[in-house]
C-alpha positions in Angstrom: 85.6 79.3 169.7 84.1 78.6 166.6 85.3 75.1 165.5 84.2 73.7 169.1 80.9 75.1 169.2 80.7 73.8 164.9 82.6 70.5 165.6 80.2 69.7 168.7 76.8 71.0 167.8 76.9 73.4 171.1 73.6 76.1 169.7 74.6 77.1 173.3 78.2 78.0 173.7 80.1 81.6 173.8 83.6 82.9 173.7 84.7 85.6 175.6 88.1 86.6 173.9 88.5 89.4 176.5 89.0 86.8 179.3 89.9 84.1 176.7 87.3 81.6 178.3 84.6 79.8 176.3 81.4 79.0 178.3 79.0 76.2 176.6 75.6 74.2 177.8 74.8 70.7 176.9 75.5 67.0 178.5 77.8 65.9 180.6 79.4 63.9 177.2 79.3 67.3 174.9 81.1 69.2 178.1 84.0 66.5 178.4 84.4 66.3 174.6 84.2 70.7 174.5 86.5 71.0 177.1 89.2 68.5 175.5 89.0 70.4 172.4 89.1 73.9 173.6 92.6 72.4 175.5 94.2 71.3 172.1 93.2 73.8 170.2 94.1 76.8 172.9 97.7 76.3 172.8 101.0 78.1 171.3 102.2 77.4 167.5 104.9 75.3 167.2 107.4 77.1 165.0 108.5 75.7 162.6 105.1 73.6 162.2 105.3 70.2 162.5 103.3 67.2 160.7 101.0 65.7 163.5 97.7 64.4 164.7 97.0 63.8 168.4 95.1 61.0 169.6 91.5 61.8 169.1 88.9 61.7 171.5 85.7 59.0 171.5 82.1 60.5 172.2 80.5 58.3 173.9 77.2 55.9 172.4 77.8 58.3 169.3 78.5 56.2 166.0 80.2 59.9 164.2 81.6 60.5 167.3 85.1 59.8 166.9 86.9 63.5 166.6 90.7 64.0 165.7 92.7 66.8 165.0 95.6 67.0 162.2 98.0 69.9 162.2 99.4 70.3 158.6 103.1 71.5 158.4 103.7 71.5 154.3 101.0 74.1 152.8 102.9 76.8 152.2 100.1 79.3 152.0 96.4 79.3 153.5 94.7 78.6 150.4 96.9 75.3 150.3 95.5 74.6 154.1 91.9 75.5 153.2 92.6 73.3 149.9 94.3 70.2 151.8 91.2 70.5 154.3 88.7 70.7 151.3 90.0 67.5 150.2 89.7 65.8 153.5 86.6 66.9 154.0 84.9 65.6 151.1 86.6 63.1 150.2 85.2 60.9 153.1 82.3 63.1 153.1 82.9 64.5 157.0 80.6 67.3 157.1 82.0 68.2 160.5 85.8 69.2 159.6 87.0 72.6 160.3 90.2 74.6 160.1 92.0 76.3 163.0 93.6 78.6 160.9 96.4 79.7 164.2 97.6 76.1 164.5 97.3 75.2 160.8 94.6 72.4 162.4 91.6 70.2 160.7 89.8 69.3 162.9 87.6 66.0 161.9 84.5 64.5 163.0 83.1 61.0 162.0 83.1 57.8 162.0 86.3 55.3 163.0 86.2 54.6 159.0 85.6 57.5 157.6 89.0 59.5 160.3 90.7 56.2 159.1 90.7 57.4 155.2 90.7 61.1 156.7 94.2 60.6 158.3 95.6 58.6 155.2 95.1 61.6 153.1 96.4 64.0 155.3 99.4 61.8 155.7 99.6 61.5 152.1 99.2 65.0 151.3 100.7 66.9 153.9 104.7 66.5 152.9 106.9 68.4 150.9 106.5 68.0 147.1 108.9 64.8 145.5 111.6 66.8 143.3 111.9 66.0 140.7 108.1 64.8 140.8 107.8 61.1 140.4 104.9 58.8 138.9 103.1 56.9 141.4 100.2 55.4 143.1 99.3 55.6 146.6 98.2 52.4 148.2 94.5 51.8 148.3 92.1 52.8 151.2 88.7 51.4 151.9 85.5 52.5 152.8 84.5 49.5 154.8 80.4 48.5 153.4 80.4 51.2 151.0 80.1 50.6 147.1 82.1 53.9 146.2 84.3 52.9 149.4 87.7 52.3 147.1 90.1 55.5 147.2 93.6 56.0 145.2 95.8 58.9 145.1 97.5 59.1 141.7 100.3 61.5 141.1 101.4 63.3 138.3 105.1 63.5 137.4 105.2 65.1 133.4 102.7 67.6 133.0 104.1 70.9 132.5 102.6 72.9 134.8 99.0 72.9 136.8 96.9 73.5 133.3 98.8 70.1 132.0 98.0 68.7 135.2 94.3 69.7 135.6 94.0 68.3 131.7 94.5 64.7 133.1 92.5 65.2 136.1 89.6 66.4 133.8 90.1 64.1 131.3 89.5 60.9 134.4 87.1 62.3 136.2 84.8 63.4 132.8 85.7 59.6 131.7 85.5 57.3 134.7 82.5 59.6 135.5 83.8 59.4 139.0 82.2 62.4 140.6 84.4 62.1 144.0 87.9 63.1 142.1 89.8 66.4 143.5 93.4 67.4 142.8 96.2 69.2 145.2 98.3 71.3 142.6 101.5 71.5 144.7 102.0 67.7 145.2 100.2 66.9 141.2 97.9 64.5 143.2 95.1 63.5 141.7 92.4 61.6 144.8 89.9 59.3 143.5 87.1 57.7 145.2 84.9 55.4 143.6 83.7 51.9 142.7 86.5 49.0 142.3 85.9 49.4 138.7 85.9 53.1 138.5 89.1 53.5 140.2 90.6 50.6 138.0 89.6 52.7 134.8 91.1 55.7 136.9 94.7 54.1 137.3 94.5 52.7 133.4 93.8 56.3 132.1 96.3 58.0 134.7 99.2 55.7 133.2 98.5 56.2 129.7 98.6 59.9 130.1 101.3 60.6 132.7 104.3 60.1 130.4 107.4 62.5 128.9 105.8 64.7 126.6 106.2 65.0 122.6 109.6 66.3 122.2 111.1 64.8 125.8 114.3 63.4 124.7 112.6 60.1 127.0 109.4 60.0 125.0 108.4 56.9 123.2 105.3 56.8 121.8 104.2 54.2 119.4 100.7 56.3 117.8 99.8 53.4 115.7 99.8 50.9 119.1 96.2 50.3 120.5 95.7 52.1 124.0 92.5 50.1 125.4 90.3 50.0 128.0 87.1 47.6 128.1 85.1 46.9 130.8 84.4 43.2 131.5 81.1 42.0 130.3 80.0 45.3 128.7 80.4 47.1 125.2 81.9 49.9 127.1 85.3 51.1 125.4 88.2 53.9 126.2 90.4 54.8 123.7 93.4 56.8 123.6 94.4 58.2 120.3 98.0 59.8 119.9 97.5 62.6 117.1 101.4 63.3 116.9 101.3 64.7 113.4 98.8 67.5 114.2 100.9 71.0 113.8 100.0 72.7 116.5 96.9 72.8 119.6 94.7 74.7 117.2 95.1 72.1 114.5 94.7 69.6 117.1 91.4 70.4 118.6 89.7 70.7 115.2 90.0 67.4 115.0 89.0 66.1 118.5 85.8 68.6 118.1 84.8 66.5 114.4 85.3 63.2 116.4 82.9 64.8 119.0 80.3 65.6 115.9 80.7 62.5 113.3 80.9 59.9 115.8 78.3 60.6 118.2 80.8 60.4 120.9 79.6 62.6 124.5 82.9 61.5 126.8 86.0 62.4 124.6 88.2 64.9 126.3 91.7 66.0 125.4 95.6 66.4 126.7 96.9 69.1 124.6 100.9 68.2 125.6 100.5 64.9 124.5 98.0 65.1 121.6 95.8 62.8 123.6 92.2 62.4 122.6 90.8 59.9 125.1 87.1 58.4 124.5 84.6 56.7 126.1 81.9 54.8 124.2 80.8 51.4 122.3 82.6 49.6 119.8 80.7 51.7 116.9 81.8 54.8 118.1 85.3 54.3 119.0 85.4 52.3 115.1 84.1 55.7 114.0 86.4 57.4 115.8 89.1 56.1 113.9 88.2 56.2 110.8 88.3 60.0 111.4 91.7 60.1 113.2 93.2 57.3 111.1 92.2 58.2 107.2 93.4 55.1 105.0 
């Protein structure tokens, strides 16, 4: 089996599927902790699949050696398993997690921290989708001694569909320049893991944009209002700008592409629903900025 010998490091292990019995080599630890795993995973489906994780299993003297397995019950297709174990994988930055495609499993390998964040995102992730969908925040986990330890699960309630959706993901992760920021299309959840200040940025951003689109008979949307981010002690601006009087997308992203060229700017990215042009720079190039979006 696969995910033990992977999950385990076992070079020496072999599965006879004939006889359905795994044979593997290594210490007396590695044996114990093969021999759990192959008993978990070598059982029957539960049908209808149920949300779970059992209660994990310590390696001894090893500090990644805490293993747990999490059998997801809400993807309703195996790219959304692979996807939800993509997330959880990377997001803590496991490089041991594999999938047990039979059981619907992850199977994680780490350390106590990094399964802690590992089960709060499965927990988070693995339920049926909120209908209607609903703005919100998920609380926030930490990466105990880690810089880029602060994680926050933000999700989206009016984008139209998943190109709306990815839009606002693009648009926070090419901002923040948070490189640890993944999305999970059937729950519109955007997971971002970053610096205290990065993830700040993150939820300021992910509340501008998440709001009834133009033409919701709920939108209200003040263009000329000031929608401002600046980072303490720095000349280091983002600026939404609501171009609610550009015709059409065309029309639309003429204008965010001579903002891009006139004002120098590198960070400006766009939420065609809204008329968004959010951008990141110093106080000269977001002044520039408007004096291109904002004629007298």
């Amino acid at each position: 089996m696969q995910v033990v010998r992977a999950t385990l490091e076992l070079p020496q292990a072999t599965f006879d599927e004939s006889q359905g019995a795994l044979a593997v080599r290594g210490t007396k630890d590695q044996i114990a902790a093969a021999q759990w795993l192959f008993t978990e995973l070598d059982s029957t489906p539960i049908v209808p699949r149920q949300h779970s994780s059992n209660h994990g299993y310590e390696l001894p003297g090893d500090k990644e050696g805490t293993i747990r397995i999490f059998y997801a019950a809400f993807t309703a297709s195996m790219q959304e398993f692979q996807e939800l174990a993509q997330l959880i994988r990377t997001t803590p930055e496991m490089r041991r997690t594999f999938t047990y495609n039979a059981l619907s499993a992850i199977v994680v390998r780490g350390t106590s921290t990094q399964i802690g964040l590992a089960e709060s995102l499965f927990n988070e992730l693995d339920k049926p989708p909120a209908v209607p969908l609903q703005h919100a925040t998920s609380p926030e986990y930490l990466l105990s001694g880690d810089k880029e330890g602060v994680t926050r699960i933000f999700y989206v309630a009016y984008a139209k569909g998943v190109p709306a959706f990815q839009e606002i993901a693009q648009a926070i992760r090419g901002v923040v320049e948070v490189r640890r920021t993944f999305t999970n299309n059937p729950q519109r959840a955007i997971t971002v893991r970053g610096t205290a200040p990065q993830v700040a940025m993150a939820e300021w951003l992910f509340n501008d944009l998440d709001q009834p689109n133009l033409g919701s008979p709920v939108a209200t949307l003040n263009a000329d209002a000031i929608h401002e981010f600046r980072s303490p002690g720095s000349d280091d601006v983002v600026r939404v700008f609501y171009l609610i009087n550009t015709p059409d997308v065309p029309a639309f992203q003429r204008v965010a592409q001579e903002v891009r060229v006139k004002a120098g700017v590198m960070r400006l990215f766009t939420y065609n629903d809204r008329r968004a042009l959010v951008i990141r720079g110093n106080s000269a190039q977001i002044a520039a900025a408007e004096r291109i979006v904002k004629p007298n």
